[in-house]
N, CA, C and O atoms as a CHARMM CRD file, in Angstrom:
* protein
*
  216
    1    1 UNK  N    110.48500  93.93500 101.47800 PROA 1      0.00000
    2    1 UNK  CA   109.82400  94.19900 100.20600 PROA 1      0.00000
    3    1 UNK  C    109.88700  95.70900  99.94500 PROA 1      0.00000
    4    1 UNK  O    109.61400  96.67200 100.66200 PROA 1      0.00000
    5    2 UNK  N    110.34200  95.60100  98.67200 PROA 2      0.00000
    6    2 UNK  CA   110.37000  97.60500  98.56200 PROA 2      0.00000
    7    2 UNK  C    109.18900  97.67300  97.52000 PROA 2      0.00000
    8    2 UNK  O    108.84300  96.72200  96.82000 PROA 2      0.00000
    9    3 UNK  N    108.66200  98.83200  97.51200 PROA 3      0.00000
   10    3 UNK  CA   107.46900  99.82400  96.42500 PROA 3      0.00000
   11    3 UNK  C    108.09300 100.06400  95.32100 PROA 3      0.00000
   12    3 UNK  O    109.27300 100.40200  95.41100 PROA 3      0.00000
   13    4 UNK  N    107.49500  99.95900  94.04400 PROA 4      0.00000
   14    4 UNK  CA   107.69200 100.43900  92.86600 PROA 4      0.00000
   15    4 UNK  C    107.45400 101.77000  92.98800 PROA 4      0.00000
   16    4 UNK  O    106.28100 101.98400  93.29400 PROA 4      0.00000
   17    5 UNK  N    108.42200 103.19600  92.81100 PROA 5      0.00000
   18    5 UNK  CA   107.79100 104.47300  92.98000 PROA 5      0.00000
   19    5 UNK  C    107.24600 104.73600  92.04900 PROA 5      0.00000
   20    5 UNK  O    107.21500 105.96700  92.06100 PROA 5      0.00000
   21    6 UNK  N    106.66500 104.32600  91.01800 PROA 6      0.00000
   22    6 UNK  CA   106.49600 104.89500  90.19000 PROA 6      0.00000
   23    6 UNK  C    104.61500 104.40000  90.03200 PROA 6      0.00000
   24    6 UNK  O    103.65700 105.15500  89.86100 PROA 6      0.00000
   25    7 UNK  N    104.62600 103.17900  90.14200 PROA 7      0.00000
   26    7 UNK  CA   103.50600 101.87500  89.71100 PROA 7      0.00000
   27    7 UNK  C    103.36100 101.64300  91.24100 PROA 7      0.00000
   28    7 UNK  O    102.18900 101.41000  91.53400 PROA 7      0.00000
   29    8 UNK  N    103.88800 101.64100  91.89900 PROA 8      0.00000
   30    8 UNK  CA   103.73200 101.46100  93.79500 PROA 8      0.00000
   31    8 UNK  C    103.34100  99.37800  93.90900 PROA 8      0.00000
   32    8 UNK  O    102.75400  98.73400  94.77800 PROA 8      0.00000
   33    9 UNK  N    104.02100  98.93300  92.57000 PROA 9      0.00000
   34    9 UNK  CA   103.73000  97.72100  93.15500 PROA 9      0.00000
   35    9 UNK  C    104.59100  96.97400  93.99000 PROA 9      0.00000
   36    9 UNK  O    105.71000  96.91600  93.48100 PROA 9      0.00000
   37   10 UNK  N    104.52000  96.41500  95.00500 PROA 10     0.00000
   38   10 UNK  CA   105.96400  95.92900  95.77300 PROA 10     0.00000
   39   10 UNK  C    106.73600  94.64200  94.41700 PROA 10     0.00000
   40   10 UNK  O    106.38100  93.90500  93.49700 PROA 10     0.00000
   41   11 UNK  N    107.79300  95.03200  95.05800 PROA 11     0.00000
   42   11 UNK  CA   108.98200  94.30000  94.73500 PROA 11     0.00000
   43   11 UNK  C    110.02500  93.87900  95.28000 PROA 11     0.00000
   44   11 UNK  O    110.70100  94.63600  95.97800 PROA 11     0.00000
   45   12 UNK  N    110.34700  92.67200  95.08800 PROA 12     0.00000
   46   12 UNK  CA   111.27300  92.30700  95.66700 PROA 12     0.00000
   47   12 UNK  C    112.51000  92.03100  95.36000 PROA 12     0.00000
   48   12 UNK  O    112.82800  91.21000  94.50000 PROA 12     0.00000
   49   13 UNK  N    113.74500  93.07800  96.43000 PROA 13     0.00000
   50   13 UNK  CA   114.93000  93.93100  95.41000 PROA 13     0.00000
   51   13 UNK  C    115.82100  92.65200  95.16300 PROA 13     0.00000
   52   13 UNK  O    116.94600  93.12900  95.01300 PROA 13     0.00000
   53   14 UNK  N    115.91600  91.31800  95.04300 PROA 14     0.00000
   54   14 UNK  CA   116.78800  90.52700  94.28900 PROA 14     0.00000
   55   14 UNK  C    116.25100  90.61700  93.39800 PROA 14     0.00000
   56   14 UNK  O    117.04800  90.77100  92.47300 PROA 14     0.00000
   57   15 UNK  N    114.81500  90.61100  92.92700 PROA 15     0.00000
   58   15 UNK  CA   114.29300  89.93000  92.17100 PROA 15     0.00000
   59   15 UNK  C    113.50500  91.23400  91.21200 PROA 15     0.00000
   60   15 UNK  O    112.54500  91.03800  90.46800 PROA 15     0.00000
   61   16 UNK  N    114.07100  92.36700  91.40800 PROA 16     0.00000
   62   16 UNK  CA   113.36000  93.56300  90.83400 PROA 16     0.00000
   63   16 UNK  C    114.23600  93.58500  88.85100 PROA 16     0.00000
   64   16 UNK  O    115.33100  93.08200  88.60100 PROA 16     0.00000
   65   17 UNK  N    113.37800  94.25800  87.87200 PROA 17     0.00000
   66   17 UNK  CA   113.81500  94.22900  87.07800 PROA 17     0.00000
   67   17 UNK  C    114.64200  95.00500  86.66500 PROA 17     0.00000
   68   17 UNK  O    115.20000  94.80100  85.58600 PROA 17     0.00000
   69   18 UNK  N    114.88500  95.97100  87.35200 PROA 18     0.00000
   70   18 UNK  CA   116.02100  97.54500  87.95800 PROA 18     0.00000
   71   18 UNK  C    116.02400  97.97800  88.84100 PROA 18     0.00000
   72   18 UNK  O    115.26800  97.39700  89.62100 PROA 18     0.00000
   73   19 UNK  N    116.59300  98.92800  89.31200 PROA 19     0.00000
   74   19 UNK  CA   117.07700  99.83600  90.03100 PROA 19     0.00000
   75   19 UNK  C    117.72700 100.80200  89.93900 PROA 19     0.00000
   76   19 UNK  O    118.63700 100.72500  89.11300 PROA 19     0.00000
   77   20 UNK  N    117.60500 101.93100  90.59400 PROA 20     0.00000
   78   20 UNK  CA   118.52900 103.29300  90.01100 PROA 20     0.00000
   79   20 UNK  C    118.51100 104.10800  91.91700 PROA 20     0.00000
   80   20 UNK  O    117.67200 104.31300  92.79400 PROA 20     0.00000
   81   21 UNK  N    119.65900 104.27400  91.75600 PROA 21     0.00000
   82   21 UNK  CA   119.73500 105.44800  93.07600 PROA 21     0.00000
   83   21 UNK  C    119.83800 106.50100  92.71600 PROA 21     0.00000
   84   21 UNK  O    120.50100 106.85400  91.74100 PROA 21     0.00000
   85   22 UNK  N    119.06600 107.34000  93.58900 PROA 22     0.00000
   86   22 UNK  CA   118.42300 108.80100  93.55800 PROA 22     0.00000
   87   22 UNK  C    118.94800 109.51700  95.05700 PROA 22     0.00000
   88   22 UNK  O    118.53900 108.85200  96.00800 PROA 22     0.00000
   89   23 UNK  N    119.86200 110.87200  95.51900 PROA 23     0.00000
   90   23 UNK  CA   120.47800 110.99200  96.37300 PROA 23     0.00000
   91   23 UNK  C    120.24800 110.12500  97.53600 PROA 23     0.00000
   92   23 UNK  O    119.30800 109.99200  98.31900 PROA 23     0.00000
   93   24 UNK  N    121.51600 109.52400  97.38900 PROA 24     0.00000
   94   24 UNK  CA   121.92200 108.32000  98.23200 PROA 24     0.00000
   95   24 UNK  C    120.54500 106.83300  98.35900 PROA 24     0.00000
   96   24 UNK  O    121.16300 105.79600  98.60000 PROA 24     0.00000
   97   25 UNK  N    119.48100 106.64500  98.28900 PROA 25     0.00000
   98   25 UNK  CA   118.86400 105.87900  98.12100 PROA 25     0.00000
   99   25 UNK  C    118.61200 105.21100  97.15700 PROA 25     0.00000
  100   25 UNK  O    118.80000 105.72100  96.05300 PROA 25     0.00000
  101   26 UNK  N    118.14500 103.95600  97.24600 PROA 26     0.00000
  102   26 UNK  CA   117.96300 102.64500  95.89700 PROA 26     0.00000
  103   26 UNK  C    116.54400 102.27700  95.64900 PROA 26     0.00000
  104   26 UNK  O    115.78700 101.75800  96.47000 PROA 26     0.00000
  105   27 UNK  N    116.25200 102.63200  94.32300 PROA 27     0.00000
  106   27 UNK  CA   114.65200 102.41800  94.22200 PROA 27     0.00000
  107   27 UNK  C    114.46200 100.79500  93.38000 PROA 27     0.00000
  108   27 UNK  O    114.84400 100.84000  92.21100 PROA 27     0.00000
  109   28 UNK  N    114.17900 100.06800  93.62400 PROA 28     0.00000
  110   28 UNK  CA   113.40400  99.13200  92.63300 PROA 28     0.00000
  111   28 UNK  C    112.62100  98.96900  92.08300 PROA 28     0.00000
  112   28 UNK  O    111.52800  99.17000  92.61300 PROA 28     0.00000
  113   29 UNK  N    112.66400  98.53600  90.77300 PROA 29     0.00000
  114   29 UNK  CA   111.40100  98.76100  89.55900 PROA 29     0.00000
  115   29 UNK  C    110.78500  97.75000  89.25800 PROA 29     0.00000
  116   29 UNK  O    111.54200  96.89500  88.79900 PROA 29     0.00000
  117   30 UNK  N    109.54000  97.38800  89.31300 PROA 30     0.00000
  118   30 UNK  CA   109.22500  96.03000  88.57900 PROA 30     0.00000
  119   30 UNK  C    109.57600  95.70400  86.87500 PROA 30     0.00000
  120   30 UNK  O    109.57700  94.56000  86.42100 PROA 30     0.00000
  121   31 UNK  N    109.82200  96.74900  86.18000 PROA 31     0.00000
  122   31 UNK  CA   109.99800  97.23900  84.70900 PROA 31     0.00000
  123   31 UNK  C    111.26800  98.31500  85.03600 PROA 31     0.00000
  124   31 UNK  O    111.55600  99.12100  85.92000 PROA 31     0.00000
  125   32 UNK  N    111.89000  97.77800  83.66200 PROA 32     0.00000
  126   32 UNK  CA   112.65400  98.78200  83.07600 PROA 32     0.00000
  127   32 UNK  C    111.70700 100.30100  82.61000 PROA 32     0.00000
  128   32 UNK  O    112.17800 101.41800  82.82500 PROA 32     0.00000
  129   33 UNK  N    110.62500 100.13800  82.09500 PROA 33     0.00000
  130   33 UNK  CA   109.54700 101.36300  81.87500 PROA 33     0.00000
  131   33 UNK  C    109.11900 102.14400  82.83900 PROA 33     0.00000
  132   33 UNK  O    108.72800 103.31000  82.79700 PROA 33     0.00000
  133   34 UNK  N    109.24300 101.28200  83.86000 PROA 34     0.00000
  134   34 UNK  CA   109.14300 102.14600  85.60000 PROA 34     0.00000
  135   34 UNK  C    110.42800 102.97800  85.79000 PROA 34     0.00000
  136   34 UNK  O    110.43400 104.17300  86.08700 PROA 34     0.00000
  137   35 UNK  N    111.61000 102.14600  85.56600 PROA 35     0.00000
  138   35 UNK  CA   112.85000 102.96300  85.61600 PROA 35     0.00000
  139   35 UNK  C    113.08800 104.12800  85.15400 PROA 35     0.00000
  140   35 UNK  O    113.50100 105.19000  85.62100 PROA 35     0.00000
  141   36 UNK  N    112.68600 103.66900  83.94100 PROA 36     0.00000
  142   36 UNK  CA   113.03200 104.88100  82.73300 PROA 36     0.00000
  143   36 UNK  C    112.16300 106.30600  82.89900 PROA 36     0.00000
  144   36 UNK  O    112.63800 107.40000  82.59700 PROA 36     0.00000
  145   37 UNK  N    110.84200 106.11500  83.41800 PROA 37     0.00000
  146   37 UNK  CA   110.02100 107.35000  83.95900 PROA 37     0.00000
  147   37 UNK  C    110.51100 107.69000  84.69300 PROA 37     0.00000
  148   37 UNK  O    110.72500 108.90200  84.71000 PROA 37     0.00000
  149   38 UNK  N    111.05200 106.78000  85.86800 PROA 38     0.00000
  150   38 UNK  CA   111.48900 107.43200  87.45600 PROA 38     0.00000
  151   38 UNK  C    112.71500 108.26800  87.23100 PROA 38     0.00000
  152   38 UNK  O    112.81400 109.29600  87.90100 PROA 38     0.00000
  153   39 UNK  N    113.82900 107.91100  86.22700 PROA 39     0.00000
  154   39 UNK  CA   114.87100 108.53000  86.10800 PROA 39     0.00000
  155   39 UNK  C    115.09100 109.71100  85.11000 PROA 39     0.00000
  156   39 UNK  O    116.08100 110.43800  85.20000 PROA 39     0.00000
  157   40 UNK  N    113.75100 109.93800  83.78000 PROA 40     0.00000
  158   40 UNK  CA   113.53300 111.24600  83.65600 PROA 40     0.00000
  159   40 UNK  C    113.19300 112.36700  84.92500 PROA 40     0.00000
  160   40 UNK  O    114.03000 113.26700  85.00000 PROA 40     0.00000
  161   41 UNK  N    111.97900 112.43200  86.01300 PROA 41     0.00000
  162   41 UNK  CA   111.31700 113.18200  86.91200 PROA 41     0.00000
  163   41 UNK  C    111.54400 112.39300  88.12300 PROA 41     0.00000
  164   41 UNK  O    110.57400 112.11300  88.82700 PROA 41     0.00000
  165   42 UNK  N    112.15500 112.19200  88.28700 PROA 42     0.00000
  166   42 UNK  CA   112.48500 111.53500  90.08900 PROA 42     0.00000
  167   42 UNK  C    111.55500 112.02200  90.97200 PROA 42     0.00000
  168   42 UNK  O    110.66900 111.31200  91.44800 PROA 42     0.00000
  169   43 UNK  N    111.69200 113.13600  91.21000 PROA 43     0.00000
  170   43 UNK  CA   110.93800 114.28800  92.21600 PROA 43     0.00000
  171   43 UNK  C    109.27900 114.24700  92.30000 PROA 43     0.00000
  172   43 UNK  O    108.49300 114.59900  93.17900 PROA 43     0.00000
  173   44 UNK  N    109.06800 113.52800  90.69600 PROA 44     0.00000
  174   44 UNK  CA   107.36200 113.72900  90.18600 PROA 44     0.00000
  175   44 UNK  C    107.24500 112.58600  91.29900 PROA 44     0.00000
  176   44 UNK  O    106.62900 112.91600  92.31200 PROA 44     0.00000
  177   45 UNK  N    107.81200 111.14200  91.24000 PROA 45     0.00000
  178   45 UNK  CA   106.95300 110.00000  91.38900 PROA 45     0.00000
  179   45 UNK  C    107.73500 110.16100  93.29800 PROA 45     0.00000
  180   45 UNK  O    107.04300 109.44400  94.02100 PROA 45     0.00000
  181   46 UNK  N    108.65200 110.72300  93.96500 PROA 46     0.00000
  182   46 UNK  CA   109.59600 110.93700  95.20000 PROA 46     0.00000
  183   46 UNK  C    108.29300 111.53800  95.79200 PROA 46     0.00000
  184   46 UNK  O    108.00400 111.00100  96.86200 PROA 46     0.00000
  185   47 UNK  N    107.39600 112.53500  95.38000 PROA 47     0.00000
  186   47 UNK  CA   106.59100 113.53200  96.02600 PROA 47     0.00000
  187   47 UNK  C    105.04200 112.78300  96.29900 PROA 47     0.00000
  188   47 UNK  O    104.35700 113.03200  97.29000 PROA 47     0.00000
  189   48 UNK  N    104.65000 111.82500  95.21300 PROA 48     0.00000
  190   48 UNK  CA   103.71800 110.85000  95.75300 PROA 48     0.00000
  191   48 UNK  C    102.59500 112.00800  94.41500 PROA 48     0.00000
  192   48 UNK  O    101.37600 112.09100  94.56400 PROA 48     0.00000
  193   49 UNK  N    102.98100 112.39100  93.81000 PROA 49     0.00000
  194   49 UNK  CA   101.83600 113.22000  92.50800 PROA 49     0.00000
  195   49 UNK  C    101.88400 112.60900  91.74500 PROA 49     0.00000
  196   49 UNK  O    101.06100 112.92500  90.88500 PROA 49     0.00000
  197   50 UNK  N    102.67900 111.44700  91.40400 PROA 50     0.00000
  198   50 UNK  CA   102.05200 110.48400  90.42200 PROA 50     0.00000
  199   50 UNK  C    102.17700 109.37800  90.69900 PROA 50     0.00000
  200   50 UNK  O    103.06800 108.99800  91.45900 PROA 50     0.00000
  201   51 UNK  N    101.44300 108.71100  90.23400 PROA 51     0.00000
  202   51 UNK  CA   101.44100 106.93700  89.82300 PROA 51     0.00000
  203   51 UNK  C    101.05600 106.88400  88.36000 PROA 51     0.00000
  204   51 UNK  O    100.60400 107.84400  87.73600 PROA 51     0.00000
  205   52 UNK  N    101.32600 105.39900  87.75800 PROA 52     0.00000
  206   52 UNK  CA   101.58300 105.29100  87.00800 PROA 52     0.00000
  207   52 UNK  C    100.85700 103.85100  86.88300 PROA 52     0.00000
  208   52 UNK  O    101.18600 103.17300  87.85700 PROA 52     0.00000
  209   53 UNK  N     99.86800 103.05800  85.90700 PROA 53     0.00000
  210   53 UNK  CA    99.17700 101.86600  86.17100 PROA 53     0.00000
  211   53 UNK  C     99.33600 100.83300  84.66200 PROA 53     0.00000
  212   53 UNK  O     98.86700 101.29500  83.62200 PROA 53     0.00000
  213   54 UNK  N     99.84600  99.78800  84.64500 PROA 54     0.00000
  214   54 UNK  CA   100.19700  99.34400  83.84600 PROA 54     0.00000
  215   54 UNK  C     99.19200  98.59000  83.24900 PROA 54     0.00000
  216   54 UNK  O     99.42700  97.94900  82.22500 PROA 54     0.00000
């Protein structure tokens, strides 16, 4: 089960609604809206200073 970085909800990566890799690693999103934050500021939600609550 992987973490939403963004929303930190687990997900599960067949079944995630995206994904985007960030140097060399694969994040899964429960939302495309999770994606789309994570891939403006990577670093914001990578460093654990934000979450994000839907």
């Amino acid at each position: 089960m992987a973490k939403d970085p963004v929303c930190h909800m687990d997900v599960e990566p067949a079944k995630a609604a995206a994904q985007s890799k960030y140097q060399g690693e694969t994040y899964y999103f429960c939302a495309v809206g999770c994606k789309q934050k994570f891939d403006r500021d990577p670093d914001t939600y990578l460093e654990g200073g934000a979450v994000e609550q839907h």
